[in-house]
C-alpha positions as CSV (number, residue, x, y, z in Angstrom):
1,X,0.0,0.0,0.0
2,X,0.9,3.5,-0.8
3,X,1.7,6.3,1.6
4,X,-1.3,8.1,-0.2
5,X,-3.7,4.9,-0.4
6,X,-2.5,4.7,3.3
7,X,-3.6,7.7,4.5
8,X,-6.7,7.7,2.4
9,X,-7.8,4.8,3.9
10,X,-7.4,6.0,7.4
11,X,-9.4,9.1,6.4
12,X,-11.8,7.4,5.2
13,X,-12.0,4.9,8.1
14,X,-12.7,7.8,10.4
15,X,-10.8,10.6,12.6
16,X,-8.1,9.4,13.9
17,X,-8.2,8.1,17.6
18,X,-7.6,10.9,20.2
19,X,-3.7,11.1,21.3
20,X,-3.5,10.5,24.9
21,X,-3.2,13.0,26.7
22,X,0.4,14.2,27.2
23,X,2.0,13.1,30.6
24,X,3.4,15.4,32.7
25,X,7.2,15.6,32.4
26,X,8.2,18.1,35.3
27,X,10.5,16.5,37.8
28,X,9.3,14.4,40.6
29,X,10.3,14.8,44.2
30,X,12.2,11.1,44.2
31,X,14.3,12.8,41.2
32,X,15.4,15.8,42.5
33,X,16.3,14.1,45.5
34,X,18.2,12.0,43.2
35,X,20.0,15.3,41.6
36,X,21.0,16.9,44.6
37,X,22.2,13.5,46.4
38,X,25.8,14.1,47.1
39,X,24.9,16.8,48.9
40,X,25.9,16.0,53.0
41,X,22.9,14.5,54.1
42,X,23.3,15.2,57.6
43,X,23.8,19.1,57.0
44,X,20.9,21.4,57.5
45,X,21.9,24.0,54.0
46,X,19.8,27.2,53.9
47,X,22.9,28.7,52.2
48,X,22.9,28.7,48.7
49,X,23.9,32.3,48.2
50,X,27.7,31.5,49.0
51,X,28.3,28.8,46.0
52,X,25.1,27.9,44.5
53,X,24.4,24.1,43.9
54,X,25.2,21.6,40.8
55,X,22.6,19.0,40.0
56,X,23.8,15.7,39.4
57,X,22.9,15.4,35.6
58,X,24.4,18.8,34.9
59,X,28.5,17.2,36.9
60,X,27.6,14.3,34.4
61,X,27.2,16.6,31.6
62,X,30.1,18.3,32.3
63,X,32.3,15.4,32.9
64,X,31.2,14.0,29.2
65,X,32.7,17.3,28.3
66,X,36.3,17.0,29.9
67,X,36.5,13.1,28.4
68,X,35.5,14.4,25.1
69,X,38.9,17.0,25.4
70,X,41.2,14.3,26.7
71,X,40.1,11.8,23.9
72,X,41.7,14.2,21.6
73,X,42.8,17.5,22.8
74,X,43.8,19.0,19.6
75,X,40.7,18.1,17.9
76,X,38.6,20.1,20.7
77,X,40.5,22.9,21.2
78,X,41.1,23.7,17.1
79,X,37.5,22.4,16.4
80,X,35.0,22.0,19.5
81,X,35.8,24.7,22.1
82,X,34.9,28.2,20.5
83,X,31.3,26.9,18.5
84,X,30.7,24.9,21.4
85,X,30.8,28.1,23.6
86,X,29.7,30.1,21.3
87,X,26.3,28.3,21.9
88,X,26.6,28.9,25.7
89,X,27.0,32.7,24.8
90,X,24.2,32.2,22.5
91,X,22.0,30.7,25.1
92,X,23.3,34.0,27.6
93,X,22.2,36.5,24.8
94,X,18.6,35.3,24.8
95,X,18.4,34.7,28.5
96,X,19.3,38.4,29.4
97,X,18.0,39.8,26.3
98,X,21.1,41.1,24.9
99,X,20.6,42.6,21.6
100,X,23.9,40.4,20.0
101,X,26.2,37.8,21.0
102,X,28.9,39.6,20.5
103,X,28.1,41.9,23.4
104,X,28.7,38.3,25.8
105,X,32.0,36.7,26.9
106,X,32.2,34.1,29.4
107,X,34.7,34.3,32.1
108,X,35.1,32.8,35.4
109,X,33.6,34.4,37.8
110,X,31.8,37.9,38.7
111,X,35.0,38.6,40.4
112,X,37.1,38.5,37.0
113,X,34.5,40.2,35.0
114,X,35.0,43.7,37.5
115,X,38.7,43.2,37.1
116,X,37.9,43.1,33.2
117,X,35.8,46.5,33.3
118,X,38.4,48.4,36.0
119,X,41.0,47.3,34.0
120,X,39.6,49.5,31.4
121,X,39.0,52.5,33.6
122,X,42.5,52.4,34.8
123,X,43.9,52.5,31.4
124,X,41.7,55.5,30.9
125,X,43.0,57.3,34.0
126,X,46.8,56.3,32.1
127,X,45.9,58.1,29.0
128,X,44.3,61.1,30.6
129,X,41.1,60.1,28.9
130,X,40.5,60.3,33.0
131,X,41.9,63.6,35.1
132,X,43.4,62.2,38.9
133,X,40.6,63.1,41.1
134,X,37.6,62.2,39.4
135,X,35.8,59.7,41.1
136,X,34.5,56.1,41.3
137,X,30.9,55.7,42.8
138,X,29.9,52.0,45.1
139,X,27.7,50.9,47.2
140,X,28.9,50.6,51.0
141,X,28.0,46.9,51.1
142,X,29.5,46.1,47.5
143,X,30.9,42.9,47.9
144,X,34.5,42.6,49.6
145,X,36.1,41.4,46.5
146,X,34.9,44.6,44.5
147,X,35.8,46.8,46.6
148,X,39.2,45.6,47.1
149,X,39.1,45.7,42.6
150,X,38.3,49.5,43.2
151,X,41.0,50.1,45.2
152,X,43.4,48.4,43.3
153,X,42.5,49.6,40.1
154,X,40.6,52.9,40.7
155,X,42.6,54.4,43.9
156,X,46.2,53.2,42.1
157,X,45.3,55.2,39.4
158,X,44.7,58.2,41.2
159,X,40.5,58.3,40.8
160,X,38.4,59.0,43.9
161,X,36.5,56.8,45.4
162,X,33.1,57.1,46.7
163,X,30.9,55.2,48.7
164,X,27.2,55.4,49.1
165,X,26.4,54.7,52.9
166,X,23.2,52.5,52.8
167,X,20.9,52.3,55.5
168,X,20.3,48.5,56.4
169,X,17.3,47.6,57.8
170,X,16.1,49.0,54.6
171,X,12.9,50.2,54.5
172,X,12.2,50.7,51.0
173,X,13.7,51.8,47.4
174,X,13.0,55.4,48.3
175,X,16.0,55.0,51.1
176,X,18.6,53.7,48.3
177,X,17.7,56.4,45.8
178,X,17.6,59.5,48.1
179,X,21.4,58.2,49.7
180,X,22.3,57.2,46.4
181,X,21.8,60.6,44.5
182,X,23.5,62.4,47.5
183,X,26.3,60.7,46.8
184,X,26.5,61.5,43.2
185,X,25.5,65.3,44.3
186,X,29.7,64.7,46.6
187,X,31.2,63.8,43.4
188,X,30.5,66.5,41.1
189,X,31.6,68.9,44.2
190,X,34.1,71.4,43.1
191,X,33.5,70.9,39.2
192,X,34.5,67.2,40.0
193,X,33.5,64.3,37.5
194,X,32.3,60.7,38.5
195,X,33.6,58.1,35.6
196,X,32.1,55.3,37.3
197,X,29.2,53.8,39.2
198,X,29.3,50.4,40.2
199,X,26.0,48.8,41.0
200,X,24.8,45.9,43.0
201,X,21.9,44.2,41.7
202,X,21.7,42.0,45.0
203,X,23.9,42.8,47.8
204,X,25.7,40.0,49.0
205,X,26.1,40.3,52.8
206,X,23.5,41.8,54.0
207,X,21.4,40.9,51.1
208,X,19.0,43.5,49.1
209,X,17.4,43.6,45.9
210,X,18.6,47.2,44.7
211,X,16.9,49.5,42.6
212,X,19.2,49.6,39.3
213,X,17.1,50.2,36.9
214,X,16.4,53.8,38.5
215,X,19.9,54.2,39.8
216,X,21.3,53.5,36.4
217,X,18.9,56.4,34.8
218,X,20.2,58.5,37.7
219,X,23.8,58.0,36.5
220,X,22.7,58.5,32.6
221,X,21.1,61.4,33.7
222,X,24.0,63.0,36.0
223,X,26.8,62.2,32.9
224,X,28.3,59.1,34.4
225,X,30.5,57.7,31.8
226,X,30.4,54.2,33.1
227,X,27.6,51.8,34.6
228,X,29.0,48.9,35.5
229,X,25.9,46.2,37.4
230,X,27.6,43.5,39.6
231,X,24.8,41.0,39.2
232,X,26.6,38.0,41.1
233,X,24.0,36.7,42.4
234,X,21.0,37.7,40.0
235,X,20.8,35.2,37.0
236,X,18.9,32.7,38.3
237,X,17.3,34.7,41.4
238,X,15.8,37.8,39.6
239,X,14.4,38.8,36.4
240,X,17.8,40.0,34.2
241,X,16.8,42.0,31.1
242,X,19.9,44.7,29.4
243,X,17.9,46.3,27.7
244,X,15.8,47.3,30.6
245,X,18.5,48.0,32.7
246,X,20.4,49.8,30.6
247,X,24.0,49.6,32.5
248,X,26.6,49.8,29.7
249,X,28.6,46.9,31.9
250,X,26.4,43.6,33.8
251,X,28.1,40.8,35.0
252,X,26.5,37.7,37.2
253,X,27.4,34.0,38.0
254,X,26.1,31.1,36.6
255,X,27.0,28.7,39.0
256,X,25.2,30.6,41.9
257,X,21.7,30.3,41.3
258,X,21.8,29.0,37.9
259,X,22.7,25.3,38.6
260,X,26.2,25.9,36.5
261,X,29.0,23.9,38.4
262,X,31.7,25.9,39.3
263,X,32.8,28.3,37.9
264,X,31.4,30.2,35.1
265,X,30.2,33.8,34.8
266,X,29.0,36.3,32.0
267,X,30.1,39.6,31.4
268,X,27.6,42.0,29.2
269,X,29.5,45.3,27.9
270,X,26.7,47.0,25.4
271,X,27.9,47.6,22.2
272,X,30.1,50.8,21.5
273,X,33.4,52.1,20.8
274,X,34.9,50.8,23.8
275,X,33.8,47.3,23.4
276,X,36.8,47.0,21.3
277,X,39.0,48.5,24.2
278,X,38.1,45.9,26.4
279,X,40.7,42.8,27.2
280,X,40.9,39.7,29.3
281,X,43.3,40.2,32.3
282,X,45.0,36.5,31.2
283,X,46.5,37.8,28.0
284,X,46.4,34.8,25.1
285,X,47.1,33.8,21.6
286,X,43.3,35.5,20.8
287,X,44.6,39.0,22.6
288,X,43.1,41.6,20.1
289,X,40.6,39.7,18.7
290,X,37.9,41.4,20.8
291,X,37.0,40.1,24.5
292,X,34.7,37.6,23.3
293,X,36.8,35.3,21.5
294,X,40.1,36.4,24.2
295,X,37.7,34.8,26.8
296,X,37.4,31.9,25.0
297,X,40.9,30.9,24.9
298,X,43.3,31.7,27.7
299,X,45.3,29.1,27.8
300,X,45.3,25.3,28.4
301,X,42.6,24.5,31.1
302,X,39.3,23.0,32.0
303,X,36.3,24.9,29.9
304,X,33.5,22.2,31.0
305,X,31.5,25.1,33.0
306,X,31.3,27.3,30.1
307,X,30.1,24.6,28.1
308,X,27.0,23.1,30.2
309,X,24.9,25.9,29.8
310,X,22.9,24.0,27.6
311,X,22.7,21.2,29.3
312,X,21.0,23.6,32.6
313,X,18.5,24.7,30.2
314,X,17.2,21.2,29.3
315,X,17.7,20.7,33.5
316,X,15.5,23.8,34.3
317,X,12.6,23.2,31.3
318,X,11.6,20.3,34.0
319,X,10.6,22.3,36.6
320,X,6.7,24.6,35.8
321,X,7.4,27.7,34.7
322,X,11.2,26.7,33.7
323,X,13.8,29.5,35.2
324,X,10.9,32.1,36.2
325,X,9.0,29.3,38.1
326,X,11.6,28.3,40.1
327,X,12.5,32.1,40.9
328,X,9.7,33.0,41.9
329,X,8.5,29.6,43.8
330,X,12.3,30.1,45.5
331,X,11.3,33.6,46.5
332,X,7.9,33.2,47.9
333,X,9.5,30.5,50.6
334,X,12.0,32.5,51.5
335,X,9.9,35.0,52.2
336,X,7.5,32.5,54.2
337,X,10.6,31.1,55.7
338,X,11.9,34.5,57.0
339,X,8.8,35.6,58.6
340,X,8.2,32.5,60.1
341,X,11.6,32.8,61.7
342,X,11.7,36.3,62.8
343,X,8.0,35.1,64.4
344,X,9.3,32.6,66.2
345,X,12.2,34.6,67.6
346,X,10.3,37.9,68.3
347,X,12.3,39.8,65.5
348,X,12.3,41.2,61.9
349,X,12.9,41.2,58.5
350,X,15.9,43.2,57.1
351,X,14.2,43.9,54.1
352,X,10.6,44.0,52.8
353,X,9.8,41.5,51.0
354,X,9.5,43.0,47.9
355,X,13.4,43.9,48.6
356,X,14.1,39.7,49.1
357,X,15.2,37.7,45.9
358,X,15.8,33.9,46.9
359,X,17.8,35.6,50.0
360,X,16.3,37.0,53.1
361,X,17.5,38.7,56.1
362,X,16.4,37.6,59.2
363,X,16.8,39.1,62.8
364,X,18.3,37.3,65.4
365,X,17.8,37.3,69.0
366,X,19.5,40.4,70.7
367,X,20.2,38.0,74.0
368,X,22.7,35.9,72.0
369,X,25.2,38.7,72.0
370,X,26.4,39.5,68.8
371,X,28.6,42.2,69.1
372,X,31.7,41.6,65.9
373,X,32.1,40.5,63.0
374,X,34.3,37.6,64.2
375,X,30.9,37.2,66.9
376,X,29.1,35.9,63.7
377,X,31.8,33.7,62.4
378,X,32.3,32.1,65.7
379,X,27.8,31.8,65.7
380,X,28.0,30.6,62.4
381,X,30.7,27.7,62.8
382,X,29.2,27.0,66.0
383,X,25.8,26.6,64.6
384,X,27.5,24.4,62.3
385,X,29.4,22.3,64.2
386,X,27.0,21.6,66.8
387,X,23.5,21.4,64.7
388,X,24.4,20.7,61.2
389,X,23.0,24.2,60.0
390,X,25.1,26.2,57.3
391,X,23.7,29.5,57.3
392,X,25.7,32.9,57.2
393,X,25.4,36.0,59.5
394,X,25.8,39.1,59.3
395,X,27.0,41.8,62.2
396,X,24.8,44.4,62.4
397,X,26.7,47.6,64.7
398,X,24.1,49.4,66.8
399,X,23.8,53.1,65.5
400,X,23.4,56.5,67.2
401,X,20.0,57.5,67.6
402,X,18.6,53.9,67.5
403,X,16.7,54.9,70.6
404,X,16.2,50.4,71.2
405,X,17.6,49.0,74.2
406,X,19.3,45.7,73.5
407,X,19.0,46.2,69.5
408,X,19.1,43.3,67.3
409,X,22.8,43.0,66.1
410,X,23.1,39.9,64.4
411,X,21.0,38.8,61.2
412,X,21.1,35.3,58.9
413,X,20.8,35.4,55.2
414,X,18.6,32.4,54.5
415,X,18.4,31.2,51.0
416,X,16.0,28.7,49.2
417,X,16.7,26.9,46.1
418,X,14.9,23.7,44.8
419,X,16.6,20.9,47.4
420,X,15.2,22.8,50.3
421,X,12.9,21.6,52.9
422,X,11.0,23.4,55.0
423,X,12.6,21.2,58.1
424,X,15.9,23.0,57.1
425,X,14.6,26.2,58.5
426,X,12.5,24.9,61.5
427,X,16.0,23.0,62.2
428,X,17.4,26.4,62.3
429,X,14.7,27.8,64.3
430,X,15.1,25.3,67.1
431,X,18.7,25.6,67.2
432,X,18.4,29.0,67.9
433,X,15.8,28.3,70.1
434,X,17.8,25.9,72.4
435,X,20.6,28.4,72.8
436,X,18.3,31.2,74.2
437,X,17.0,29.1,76.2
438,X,20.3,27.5,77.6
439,X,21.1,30.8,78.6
440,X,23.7,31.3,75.4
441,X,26.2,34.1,74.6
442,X,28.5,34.5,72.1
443,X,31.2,35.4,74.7
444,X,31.3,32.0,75.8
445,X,32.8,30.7,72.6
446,X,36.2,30.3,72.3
447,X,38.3,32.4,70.4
């Protein structure tokens, strides 16, 4: 029988039978258990912020990826490695909606993208594109790492640096904005000219959702020449769009909340003249070639994050509602979490909730005498040690005019990703619990 007699006689047999309806392929709870296995199963982690989490499936796919470059090294590197990551690039692009690839380079880490961009803005101080003096705008809680890239680049060179003090527990966006333009009002002092702003779209430590989008129009609107948005921790926790943004510079790991292993990061510089000014800080056969393809190839070395990326978008089309499901699922128990927290501990938020991404900062009891920074690191390990909970905390310093006896000086920054439990946190709250009520201090723990 024909294919035509074939079909024709079906047709004229009758519809065809109804497909069955299509099952239901999102991930079950057995596997994501499964995918998140080798994860200590006697530890209590509410701490994804620090270095995300790697599903199984995804460390498979990247192994597959360093076999296939030892079976034949030359073969990958002269043939494999550049489309290969040009399609993780490609796959960036759309995610952030970039406007063209070219406008994406992969590095390492957040860290190494900033170095990227300040290496540019040192160069500019060096060629008097940039007068000693001008200045360098941050945020007071930019992360330790950046600051420290400021200083070394920025400072060196002879720019000014300027930071924007931030009120934390932040009320609202109003708070950021008013501080932030204030501060940009101290660099134009005396004919002065601010080259730079660096933004955080999520503080690290303590952890806030800032508002970029208006701070970035601030800058456009004041003559910054540079935005630069240190998004470490926002692809993956928050909506991520350039062209709403608007920042001439974004950067944000992949291996944070993106399920990437270890490490891989994007860097976004919008297309312009400079673009072509821009260099890797590892300088390779590919130096001159633009930052793109220099970031592709620095030297002999294992490429297997960059080239997953992929893979994690297969991994996150199982879960309802793919990247923005899990966001915003991720955000709303935080948020539950948080307030059931500071609830059961007779404290607060650090942060409304509209302020929260994945991250939340809760209030801890004043009674357990957190009073340094080395306080919460003593807590923390503690905490660890002696109940299996992994949680950061942050050391709050009482301020003048607080007008509350015994203030709350200590806060955690909970996070919730797709392998936490809602016994992780009530873990945490008893903990906590039991050392009020043993009469706890932090003084008591050894140095």
């Amino acid at each position: 029988m024909t294919t035509f007699s074939f079909a024709l006689s079906n047709h004229l047999n009758g519809p065809p039978e109804p497909r069955p309806e299509k099952q239901s392929t999102f991930i079950s709870e057995e596997e994501l258990r499964s995918e998140f296995s080798h994860h200590d199963p006697v530890v209590f982690r509410i701490n994804n912020g620090s270095f995300g989490s790697c599903p199984a499936s995804i460390l498979a796919d990247q192994e597959r990826w360093r076999l296939r470059f030892l079976e034949q090294p030359d073969n990958f590197i002269l043939n494999v490695l550049k489309p290969s990551i040009l399609e993780s690039r490609s796959v960036i692009k759309s995610l952030v909606n970039a406007d063209d690839v070219a406008e994406i380079s992969i590095v390492d880490n957040a860290t190494t993208a900033v170095a990227i961009v300040l290496q540019h803005v040192t160069w500019s101080f060096f060629s008097s594109h940039f007068s000693r003096g001008d200045a360098a705008v941050i945020l007071h809680y930019a992360y330790g790492a950046v600051k420290k890239s400021v200083e070394a680049y920025v400072a060196r060179a002879g720019g000014k640096v300027i930071e924007v003090p931030l009120p934390f527990p932040v009320k609202s966006n109003d708070e950021i904005i008013s501080l932030f333009s204030e501060s940009l009002e101290k660099g134009k002092m005396n004919g002065g000219k601010i080259r730079l702003a660096v933004i955080d779209h999520i503080t690290s430590m303590p952890s806030v959702v800032i508002p970029v989008k208006q701070l970035v129009q601030m800058c456009r609107d004041e003559g910054v020449d540079m935005i630069l948005v240190d998004g470490a921790h926002a692809i993956g926790n928050i909506e991520v769009d350039m062209k709403d943004i608007g920042a001439d510079f974004y950067t944000s790991n992949l291996h944070k909340w993106f399920f990437c292993p270890p490490s891989v990061a994007f860097l976004y510089c919008k297309n312009s003249d400079r673009l072509s000014d821009l260099h890797h800080p590892v300088v390779s056969h590919e130096y001159g070639n633009g930052l793109p393809i220099e970031s592709t190839w620095i030297g002999t070395r294992d490429y297997s994050a960059q080239l997953v990326v992929p893979e994690v978008m297969a991994f996150l089309s199982k879960f309802e509602g793919g990247i923005e499901g899990i966001r915003r699922r991720n955000h709303e128990k935080v948020v539950e979490m948080a307030e059931m927290l500071a609830k059961a501990w007779g404290t607060n938020l650090g942060a409304p909730p509209e302020m929260c991404s994945s991250m939340a900062m809760v209030g801890m009891p004043a009674c357990l005498g957190i009073s340094s920074d080395s306080d919460a690191l003593r807590l923390r390990k503690h905490l660890r040690d002696c109940f299996f909970v992994e949680v950061p905390i942050y050391y709050r310093p009482p301020l003048e005019g607080d007008g509350v006896v015994n203030p709350i000086t200590g806060y955690a920054r909970i996070s919730h990703q797709v392998y936490n439990k809602v016994e992780d946190y009530y873990r945490f709250r008893d903990a906590v619990n039991k050392l009020v009520n043993d009469g706890f201090s932090c003084s008591l723990l050894p140095n």
